[in-house]
TISEVEX-484611 format. One line per field, with one value per residue (C-alpha): residue number from 1; residue in three letters; z, y, x. Coordinates in nm, 3 decimals. Layout:
BEGIN
num <- c(NUM, ...);
residuo <- c(ala, ...);
c3 <- c(Z, ...);
c2 <- c(Y, ...);
c1 <- c(X, ...);
//
This chain:
BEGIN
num <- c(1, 2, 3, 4, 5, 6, 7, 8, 9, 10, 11, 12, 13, 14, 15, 16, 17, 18, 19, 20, 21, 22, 23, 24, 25, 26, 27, 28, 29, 30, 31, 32, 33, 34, 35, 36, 37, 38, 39, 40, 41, 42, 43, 44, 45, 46, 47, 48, 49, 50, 51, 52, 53, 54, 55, 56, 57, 58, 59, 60, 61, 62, 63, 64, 65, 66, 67, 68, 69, 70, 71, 72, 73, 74, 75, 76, 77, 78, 79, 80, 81, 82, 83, 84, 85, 86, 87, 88, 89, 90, 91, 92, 93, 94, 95, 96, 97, 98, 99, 100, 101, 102, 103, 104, 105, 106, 107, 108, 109, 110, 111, 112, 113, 114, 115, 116, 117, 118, 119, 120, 121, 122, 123, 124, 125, 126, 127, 128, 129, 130, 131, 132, 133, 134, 135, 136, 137, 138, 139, 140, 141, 142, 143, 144, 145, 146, 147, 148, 149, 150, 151, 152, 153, 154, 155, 156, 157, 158, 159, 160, 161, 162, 163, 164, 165, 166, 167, 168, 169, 170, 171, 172, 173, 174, 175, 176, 177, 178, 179, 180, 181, 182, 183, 184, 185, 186, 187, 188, 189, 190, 191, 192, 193, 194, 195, 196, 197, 198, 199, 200, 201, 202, 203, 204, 205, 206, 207, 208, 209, 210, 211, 212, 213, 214, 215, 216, 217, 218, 219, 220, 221, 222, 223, 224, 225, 226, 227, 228, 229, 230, 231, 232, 233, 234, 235, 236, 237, 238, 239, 240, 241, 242, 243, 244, 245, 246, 247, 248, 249, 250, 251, 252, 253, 254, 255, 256, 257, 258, 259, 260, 261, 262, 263, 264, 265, 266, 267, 268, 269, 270, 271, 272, 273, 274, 275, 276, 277, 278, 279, 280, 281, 282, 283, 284, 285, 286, 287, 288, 289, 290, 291, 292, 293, 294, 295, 296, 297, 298, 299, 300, 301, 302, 303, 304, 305, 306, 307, 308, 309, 310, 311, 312, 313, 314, 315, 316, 317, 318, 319, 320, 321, 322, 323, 324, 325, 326, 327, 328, 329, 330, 331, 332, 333, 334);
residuo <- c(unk, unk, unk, unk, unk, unk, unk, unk, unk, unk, unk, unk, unk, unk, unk, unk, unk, unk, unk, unk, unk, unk, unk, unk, unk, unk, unk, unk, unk, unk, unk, unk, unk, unk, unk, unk, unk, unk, unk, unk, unk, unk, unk, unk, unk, unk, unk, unk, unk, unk, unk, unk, unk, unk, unk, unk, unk, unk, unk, unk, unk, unk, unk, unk, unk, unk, unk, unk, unk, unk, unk, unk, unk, unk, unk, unk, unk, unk, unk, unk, unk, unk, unk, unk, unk, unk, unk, unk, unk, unk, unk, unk, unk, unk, unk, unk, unk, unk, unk, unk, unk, unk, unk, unk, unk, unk, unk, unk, unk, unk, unk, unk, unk, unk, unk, unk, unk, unk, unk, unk, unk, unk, unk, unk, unk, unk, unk, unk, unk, unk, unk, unk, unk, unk, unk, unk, unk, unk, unk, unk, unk, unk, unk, unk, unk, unk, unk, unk, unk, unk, unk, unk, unk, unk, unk, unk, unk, unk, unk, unk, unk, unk, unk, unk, unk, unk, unk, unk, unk, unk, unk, unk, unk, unk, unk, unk, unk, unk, unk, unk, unk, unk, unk, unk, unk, unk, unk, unk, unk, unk, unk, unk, unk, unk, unk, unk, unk, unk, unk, unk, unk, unk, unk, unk, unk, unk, unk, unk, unk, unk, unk, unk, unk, unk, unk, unk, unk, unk, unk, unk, unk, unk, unk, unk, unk, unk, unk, unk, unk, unk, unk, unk, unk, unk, unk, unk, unk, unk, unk, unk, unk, unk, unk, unk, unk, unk, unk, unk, unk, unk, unk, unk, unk, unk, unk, unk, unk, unk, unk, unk, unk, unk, unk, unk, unk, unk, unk, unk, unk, unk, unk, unk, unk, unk, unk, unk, unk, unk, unk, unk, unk, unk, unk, unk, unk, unk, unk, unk, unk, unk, unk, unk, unk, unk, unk, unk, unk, unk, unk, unk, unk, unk, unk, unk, unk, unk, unk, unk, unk, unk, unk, unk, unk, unk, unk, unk, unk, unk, unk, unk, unk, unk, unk, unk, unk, unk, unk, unk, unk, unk, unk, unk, unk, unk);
c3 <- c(0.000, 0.123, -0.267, -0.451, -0.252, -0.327, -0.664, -0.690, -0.528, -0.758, -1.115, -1.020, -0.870, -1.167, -1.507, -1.332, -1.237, -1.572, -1.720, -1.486, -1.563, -1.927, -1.869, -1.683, -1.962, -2.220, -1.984, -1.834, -1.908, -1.676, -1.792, -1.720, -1.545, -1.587, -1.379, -1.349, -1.345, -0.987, -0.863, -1.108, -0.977, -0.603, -0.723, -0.808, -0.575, -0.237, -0.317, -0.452, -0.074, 0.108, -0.087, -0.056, 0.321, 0.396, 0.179, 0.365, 0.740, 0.639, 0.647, 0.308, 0.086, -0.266, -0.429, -0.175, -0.257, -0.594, -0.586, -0.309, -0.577, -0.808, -0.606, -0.480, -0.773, -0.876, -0.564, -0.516, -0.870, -0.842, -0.505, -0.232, 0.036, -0.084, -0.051, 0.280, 0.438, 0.226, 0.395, 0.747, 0.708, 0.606, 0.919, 1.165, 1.086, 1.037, 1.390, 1.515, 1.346, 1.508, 1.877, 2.104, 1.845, 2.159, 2.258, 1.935, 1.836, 2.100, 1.959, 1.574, 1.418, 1.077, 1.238, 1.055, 1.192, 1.151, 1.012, 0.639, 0.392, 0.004, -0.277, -0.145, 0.139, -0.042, -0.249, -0.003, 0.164, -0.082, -0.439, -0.332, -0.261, -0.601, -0.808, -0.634, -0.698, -1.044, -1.102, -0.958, -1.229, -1.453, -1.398, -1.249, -1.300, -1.074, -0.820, -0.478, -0.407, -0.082, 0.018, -0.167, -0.296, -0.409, -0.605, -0.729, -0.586, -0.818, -0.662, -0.330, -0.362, -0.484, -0.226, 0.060, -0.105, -0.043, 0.256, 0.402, 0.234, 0.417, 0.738, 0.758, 0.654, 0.903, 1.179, 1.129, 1.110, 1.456, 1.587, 1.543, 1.601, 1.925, 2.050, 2.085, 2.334, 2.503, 2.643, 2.939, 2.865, 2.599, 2.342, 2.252, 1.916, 1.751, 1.670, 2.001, 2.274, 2.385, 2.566, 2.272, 2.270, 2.144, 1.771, 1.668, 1.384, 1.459, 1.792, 1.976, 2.238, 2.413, 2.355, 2.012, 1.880, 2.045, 1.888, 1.546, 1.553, 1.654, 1.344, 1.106, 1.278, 1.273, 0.893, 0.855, 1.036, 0.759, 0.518, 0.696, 0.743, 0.400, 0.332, 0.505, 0.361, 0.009, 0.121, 0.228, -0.081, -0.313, -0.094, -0.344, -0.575, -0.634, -0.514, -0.184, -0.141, -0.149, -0.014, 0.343, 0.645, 0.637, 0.983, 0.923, 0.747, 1.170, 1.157, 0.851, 0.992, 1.341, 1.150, 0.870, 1.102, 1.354, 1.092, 0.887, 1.115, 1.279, 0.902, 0.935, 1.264, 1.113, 0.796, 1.023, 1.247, 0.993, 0.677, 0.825, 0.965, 1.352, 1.525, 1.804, 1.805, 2.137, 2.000, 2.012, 2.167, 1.924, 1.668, 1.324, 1.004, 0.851, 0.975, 1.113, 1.363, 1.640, 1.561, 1.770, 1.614, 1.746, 1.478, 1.133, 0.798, 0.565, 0.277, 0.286, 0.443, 0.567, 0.302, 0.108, 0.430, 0.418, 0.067, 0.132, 0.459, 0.261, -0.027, 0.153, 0.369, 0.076, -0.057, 0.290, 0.391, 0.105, 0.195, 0.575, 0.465, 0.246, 0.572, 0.762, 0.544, 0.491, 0.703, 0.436, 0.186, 0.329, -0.014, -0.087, 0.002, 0.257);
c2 <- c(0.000, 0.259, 0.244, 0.273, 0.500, 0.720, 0.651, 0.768, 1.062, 1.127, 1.007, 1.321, 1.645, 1.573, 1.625, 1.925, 2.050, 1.958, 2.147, 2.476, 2.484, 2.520, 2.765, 2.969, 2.925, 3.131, 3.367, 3.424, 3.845, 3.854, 3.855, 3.497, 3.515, 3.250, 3.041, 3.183, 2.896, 2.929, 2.848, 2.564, 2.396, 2.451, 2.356, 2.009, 1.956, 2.081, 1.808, 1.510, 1.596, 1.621, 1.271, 1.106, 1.180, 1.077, 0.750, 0.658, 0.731, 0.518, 0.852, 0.763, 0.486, 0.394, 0.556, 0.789, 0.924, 0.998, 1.142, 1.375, 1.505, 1.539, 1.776, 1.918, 2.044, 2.212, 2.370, 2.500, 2.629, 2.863, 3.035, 3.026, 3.083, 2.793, 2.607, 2.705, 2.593, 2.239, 2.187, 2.305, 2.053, 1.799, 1.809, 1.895, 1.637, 1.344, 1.423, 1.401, 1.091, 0.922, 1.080, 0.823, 0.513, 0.263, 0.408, 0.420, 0.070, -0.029, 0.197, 0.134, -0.187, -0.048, 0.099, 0.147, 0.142, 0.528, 0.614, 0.554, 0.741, 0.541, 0.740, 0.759, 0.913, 1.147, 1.275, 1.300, 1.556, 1.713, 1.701, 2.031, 2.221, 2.136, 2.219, 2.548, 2.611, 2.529, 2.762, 3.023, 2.931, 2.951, 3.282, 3.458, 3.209, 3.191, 3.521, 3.586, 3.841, 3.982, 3.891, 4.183, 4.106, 4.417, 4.447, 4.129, 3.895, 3.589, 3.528, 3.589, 3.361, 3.097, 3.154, 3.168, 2.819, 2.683, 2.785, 2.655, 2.346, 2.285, 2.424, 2.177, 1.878, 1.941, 2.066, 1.742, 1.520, 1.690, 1.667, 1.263, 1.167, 1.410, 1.398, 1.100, 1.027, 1.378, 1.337, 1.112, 1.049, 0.910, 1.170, 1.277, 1.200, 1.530, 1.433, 1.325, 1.402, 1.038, 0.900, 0.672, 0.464, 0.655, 0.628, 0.635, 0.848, 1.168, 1.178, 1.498, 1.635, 1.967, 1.857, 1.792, 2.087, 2.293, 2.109, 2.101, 2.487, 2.535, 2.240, 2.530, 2.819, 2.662, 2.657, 2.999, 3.122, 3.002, 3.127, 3.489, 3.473, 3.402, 3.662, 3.926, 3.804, 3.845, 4.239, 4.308, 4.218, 4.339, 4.636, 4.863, 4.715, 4.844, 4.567, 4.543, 4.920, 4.937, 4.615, 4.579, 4.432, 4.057, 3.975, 3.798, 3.544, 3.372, 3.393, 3.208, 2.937, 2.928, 2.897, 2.674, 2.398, 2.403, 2.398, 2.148, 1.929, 1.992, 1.880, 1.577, 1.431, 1.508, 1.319, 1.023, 1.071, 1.014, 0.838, 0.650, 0.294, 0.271, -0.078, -0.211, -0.521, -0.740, -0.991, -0.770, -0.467, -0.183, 0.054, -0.081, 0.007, -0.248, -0.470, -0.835, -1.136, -1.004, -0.602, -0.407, -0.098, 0.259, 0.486, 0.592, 0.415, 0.232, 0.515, 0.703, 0.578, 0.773, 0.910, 1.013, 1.203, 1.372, 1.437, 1.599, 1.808, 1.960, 2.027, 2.197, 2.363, 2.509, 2.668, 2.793, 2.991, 3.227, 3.390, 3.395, 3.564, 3.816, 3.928, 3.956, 4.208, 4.359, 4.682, 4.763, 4.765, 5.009, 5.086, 4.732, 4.625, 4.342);
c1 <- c(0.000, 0.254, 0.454, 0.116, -0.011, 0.297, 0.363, -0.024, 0.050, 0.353, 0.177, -0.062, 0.167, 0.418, 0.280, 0.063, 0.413, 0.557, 0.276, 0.320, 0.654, 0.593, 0.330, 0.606, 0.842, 0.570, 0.470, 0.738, 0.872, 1.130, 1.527, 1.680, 2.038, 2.212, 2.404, 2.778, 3.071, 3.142, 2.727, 2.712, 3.018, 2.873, 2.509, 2.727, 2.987, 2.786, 2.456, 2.745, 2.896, 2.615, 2.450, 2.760, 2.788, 2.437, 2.524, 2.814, 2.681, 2.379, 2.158, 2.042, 2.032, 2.168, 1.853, 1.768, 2.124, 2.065, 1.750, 1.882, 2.175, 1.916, 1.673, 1.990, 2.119, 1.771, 1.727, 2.139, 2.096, 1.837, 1.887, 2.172, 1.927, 1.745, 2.111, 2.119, 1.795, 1.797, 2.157, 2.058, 1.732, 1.969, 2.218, 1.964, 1.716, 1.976, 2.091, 1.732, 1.661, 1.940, 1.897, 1.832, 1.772, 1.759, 1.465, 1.304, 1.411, 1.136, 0.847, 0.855, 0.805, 0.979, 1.290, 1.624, 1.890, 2.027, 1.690, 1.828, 1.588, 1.543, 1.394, 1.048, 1.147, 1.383, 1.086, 0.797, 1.046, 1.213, 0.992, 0.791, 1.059, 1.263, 0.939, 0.896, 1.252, 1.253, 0.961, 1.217, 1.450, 1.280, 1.103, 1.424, 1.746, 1.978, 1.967, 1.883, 1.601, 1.497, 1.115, 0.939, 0.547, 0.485, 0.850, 0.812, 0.489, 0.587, 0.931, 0.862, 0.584, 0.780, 1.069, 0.834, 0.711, 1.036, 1.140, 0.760, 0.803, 1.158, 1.040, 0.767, 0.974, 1.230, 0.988, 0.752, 1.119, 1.187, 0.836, 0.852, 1.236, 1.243, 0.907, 0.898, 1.183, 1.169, 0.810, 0.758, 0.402, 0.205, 0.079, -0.290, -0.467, -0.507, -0.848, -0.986, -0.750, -0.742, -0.398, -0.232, 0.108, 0.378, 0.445, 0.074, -0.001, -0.178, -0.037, 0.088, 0.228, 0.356, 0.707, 0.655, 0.401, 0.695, 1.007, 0.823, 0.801, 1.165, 1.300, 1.094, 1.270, 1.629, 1.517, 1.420, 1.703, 2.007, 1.709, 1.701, 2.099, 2.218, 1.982, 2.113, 2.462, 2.345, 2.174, 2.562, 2.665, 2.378, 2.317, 2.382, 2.119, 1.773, 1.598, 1.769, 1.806, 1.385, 1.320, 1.155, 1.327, 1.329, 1.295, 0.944, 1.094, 1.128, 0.780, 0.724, 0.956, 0.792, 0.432, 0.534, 0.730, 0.415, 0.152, 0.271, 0.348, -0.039, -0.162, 0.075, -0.089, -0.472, -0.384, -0.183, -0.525, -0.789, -0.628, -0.333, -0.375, -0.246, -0.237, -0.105, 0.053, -0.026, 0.270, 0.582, 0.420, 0.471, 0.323, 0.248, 0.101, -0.114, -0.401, -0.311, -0.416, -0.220, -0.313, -0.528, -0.675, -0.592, -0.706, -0.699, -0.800, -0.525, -0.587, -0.235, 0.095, 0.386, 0.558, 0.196, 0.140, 0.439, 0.448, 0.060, 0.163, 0.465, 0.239, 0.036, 0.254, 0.452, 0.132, -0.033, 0.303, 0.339, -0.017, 0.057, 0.334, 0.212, 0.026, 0.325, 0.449, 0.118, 0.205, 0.432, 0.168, -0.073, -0.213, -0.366, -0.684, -0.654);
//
């Protein structure tokens, strides 16, 4: 169930993006920059480093390797801000997942050992993201422009995409892998508020509502800071000379990594299958003799969840943004 269910999930997001993107292509009437030698070689090197790495700590597998170059390269090609929140959701969430394994080796009936991540895994995380930044190529090339919707509302849409998508993949990666083992009690089902075992989809606690938030703000942070790096060096510009202060970009992070991972627990909740098994005493996934169930129906699995929270994530953030910045705009009709 969990590959179909994914692969359906993927047969439908990527001819619509296919489609978008050449839609962008026609209507596109900005200039295109294009990459200079120096960002191509990084937009290589830095995602063959960082797949490589995850390969040989057993972060990643063989495929999820590849298909993390791949989505790195998109996303380190259009925007070094975008570099620098995909990296910092890379490190941060690979230490999470392997915090306290003992512990978790008891709770999940699927654990791996180092929390290695194949392909599926690679793209319910990542996919949004890379689309969003491709749609930034492909409108702008390769630049970095402050967070500007009246300037430009297209690119900081699609920037603000990104970073939400990122923020709520690392903040929901935090919200499971330390949640889990920094609570002492059982968590709540969003739904209901009923005590459940640990590891049951849809369930949250203090701890973890509050961990999920700071993996989006960690996010938002390299976002904000590389950023700020680029305004030094562009200051001169007349986009970052009339652009408005950035600082809201925390609050995307804080919002996106909370929120998504909220949408994660009501779609684990309500279309996720949750069992307990009374054999070996822990969490699993699919119906059987020994299962007792907790909650949820056997529509989605994890990785269509994820894939759905991050899609939806990536396309809440932009307009919670736009109202963040909204004082700016005093003229527009809210």
């Amino acid at each position: 169930m969990s590959l179909i269910s994914a692969a359906t999930l993927l047969t439908i997001t990527l001819p619509i993006a296919l489609i978008l993107w050449f839609i962008s292509l026609i209507y596109s009437s900005n200039e295109i920059s294009g990459p200079t030698p120096i960002r191509c070689i990084v937009s290589i090197v830095l995602p063959f480093i960082i797949s490589f790495s995850g390969f040989y700590k057993n972060s990643l597998s063989f495929t999820g390797a590849v298909l993390a170059l791949i989505i790195g390269f998109i996303i380190s090609l259009s925007n070094s801000c975008f570099t620098a929140s995909l990296l910092t959701f890379f490190i941060t969430s690979s230490v999470a997942t392997k915090y306290k394994n003992e512990i978790k080796r008891q709770l999940e009936d699927d654990f791996k050992e180092g929390g290695q991540r194949n392909w599926v895994q690679v793209i319910s995380n990542g996919v949004v993201a890379a689309e969003l930044a491709f749609f930034y190529y492909l409108e702008t090339g390769s630049a970095e422009i402050p967070i500007d919707f009246i300037a430009d509302y297209n690119l900081s849409w699609l920037s603000i995409g990104v970073l939400g998508s990122l923020c709520c993949a690392n903040g929901d990666t935090w919200a499971s892998e330390l949640g889990s083992v920094l609570s002492n009690g059982n968590p709540y089902l969003i739904t209901t508020l009923r005590s459940v075992p640990k590891g049951t989809n849809g369930g949250v606690s203090l701890i973890g509502l509050i961990v999920s938030a700071l993996g989006g703000l960690v996010v938002s942070i390299s976002f904000m800071l590389t950023n700020m790096i680029c305004r030094i060096c562009y200051g001169d510009s007349e986009q970052y000379a009339s652009s408005p202060e950035q600082w809201p970009l925390l609050l995307v992070g804080l919002f996106a990594g909370l929120f998504g991972s909220i949408i994660d627990s009501l779609l684990g909740a309500t279309l996720q299958y949750s069992g307990f098994n009374t054999k070996n005493k822990k969490i699993v996934q699919r119906k059987g003799p020994d299962v007792k169930h907790i909650c949820g129906k056997a529509l989605l699995d994890n990785h269509s969840v994820n894939l759905l929270s991050n899609f939806i994530t990536a396309f809440v953030s932009p307009y919670f943004a736009f109202y963040l910045w909204s004082y700016y705009y005093e003229d527009i009709d809210l």
